[in-house]
C-alpha positions in Angstrom: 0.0 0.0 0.0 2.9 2.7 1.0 4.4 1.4 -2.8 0.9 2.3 -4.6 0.7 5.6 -2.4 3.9 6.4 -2.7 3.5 5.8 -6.7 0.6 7.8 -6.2 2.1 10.5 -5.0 5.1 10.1 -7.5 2.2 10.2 -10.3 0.9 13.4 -8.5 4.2 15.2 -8.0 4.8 14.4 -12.0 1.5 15.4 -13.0 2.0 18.8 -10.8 5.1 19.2 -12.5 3.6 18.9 -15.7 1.2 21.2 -14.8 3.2 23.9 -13.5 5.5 23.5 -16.4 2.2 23.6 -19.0 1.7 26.6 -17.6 5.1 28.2 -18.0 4.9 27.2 -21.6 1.3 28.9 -21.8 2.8 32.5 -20.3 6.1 31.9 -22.7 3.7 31.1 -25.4 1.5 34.3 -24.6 4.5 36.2 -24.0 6.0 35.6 -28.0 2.4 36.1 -29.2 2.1 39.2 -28.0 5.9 40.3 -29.4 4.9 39.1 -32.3 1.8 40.9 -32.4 3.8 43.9 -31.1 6.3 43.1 -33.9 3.4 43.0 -36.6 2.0 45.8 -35.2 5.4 47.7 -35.5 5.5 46.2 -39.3 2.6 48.1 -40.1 3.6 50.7 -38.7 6.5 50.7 -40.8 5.3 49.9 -43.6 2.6 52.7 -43.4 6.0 55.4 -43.0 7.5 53.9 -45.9 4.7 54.5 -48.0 4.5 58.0 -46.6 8.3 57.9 -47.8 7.8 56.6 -51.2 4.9 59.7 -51.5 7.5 61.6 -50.7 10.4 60.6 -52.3 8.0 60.3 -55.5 6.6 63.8 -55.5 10.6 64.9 -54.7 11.4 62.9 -58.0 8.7 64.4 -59.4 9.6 67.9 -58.5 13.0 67.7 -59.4 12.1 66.2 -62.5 10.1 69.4 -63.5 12.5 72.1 -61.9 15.5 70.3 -64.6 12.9 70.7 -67.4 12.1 74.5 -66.4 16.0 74.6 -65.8 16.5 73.3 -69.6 13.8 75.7 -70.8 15.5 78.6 -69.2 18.7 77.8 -70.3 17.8 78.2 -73.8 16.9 81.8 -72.9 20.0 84.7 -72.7 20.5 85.7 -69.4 18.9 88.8 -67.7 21.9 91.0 -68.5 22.0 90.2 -71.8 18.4 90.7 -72.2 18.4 93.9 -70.9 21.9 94.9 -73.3 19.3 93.5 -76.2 16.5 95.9 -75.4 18.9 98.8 -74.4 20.3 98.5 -78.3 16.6 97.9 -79.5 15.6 100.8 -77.9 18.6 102.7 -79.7 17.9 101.5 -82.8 14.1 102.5 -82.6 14.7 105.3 -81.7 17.1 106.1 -84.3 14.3 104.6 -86.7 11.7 107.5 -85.3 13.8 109.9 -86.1 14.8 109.0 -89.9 10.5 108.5 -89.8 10.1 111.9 -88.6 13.2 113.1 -91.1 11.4 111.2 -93.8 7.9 112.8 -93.0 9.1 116.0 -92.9 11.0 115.5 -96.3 7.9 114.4 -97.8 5.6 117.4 -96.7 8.4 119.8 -97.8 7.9 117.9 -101.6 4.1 118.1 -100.6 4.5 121.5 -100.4 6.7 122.1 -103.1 5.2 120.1 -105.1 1.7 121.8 -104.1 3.3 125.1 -105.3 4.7 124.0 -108.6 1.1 122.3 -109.5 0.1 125.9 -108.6 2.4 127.8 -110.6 1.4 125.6 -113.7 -1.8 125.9 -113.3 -1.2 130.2 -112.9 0.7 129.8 -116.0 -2.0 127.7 -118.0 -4.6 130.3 -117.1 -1.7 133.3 -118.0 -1.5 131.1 -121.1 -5.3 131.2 -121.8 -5.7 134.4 -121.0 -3.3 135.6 -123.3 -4.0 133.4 -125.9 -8.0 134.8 -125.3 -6.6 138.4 -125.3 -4.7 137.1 -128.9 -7.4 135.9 -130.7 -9.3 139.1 -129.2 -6.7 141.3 -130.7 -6.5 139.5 -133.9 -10.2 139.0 -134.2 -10.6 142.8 -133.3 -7.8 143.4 -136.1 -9.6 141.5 -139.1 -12.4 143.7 -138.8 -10.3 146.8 -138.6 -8.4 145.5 -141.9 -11.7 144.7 -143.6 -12.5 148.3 -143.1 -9.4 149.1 -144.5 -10.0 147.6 -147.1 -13.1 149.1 -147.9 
């Protein structure tokens, strides 16, 4: 009887054991499920930044990309001080251009004028020209009568 109670109590000591050390397991089990949970959670959480990265790192690309374009675009184009050299000589030269305009204009109503006053004496002279050539055939028709009286 003490050898079945004393395997008894072996069986329950073991059993106990077993127990005690299920239970263990069941906490260390808990205990890595949860950092792995923690770890998954931190995943996400990483993953979620580097997406926010990418974003950014794509609208950077993105940016960059169109600042070298306008970059290229620009560079085509003199710089401001040579612009500026360009419109002072344009300015010059327009200039210069109003005044052989205004030259030119005033040329031209000189020869306006001139030639306003030569139509003018012409057209005195055609009417001293008709005048005289009235006052002519006045004097000769007035002399054919005065030689047909002659005559008679």
């Amino acid at each position: 009887m003490l050898s079945t109670l004393s395997q008894c109590e072996f069986s329950m000591g073991k059993t106990l054991l077993v127990y005690d050390m299920n239970l263990r397991e069941m906490e260390n089990y808990e205990k890595i499920y949860k950092d792995i949970e923690n770890s998954i959670a931190a995943a996400h959480e990483k993953i979620a930044e580097c997406k926010k990265q990418i974003l950014q790192a794509k609208r950077i690309r993105k940016n960059r990309q169109e600042y070298d374009n306008l970059a290229k675009i620009i560079q085509q184009h003199p710089d401001r001080h040579e612009t500026l050299k360009q419109l002072e000589a344009l300015g010059k030269e327009l200039q210069h251009l109003s005044h052989i305009k205004e030259s030119v204009e005033d040329k031209l109503e000189l020869r306006r004028k001139q030639f306003h006053v030569l139509l003018s004496t012409i057209h005195e002279l055609q009417q001293t020209l008709e005048n005289d050539e009235k006052l002519s055939e006045a004097e000769e028709s007035s002399d054919v009568p005065m030689e047909a009286e002659d005559k008679q």
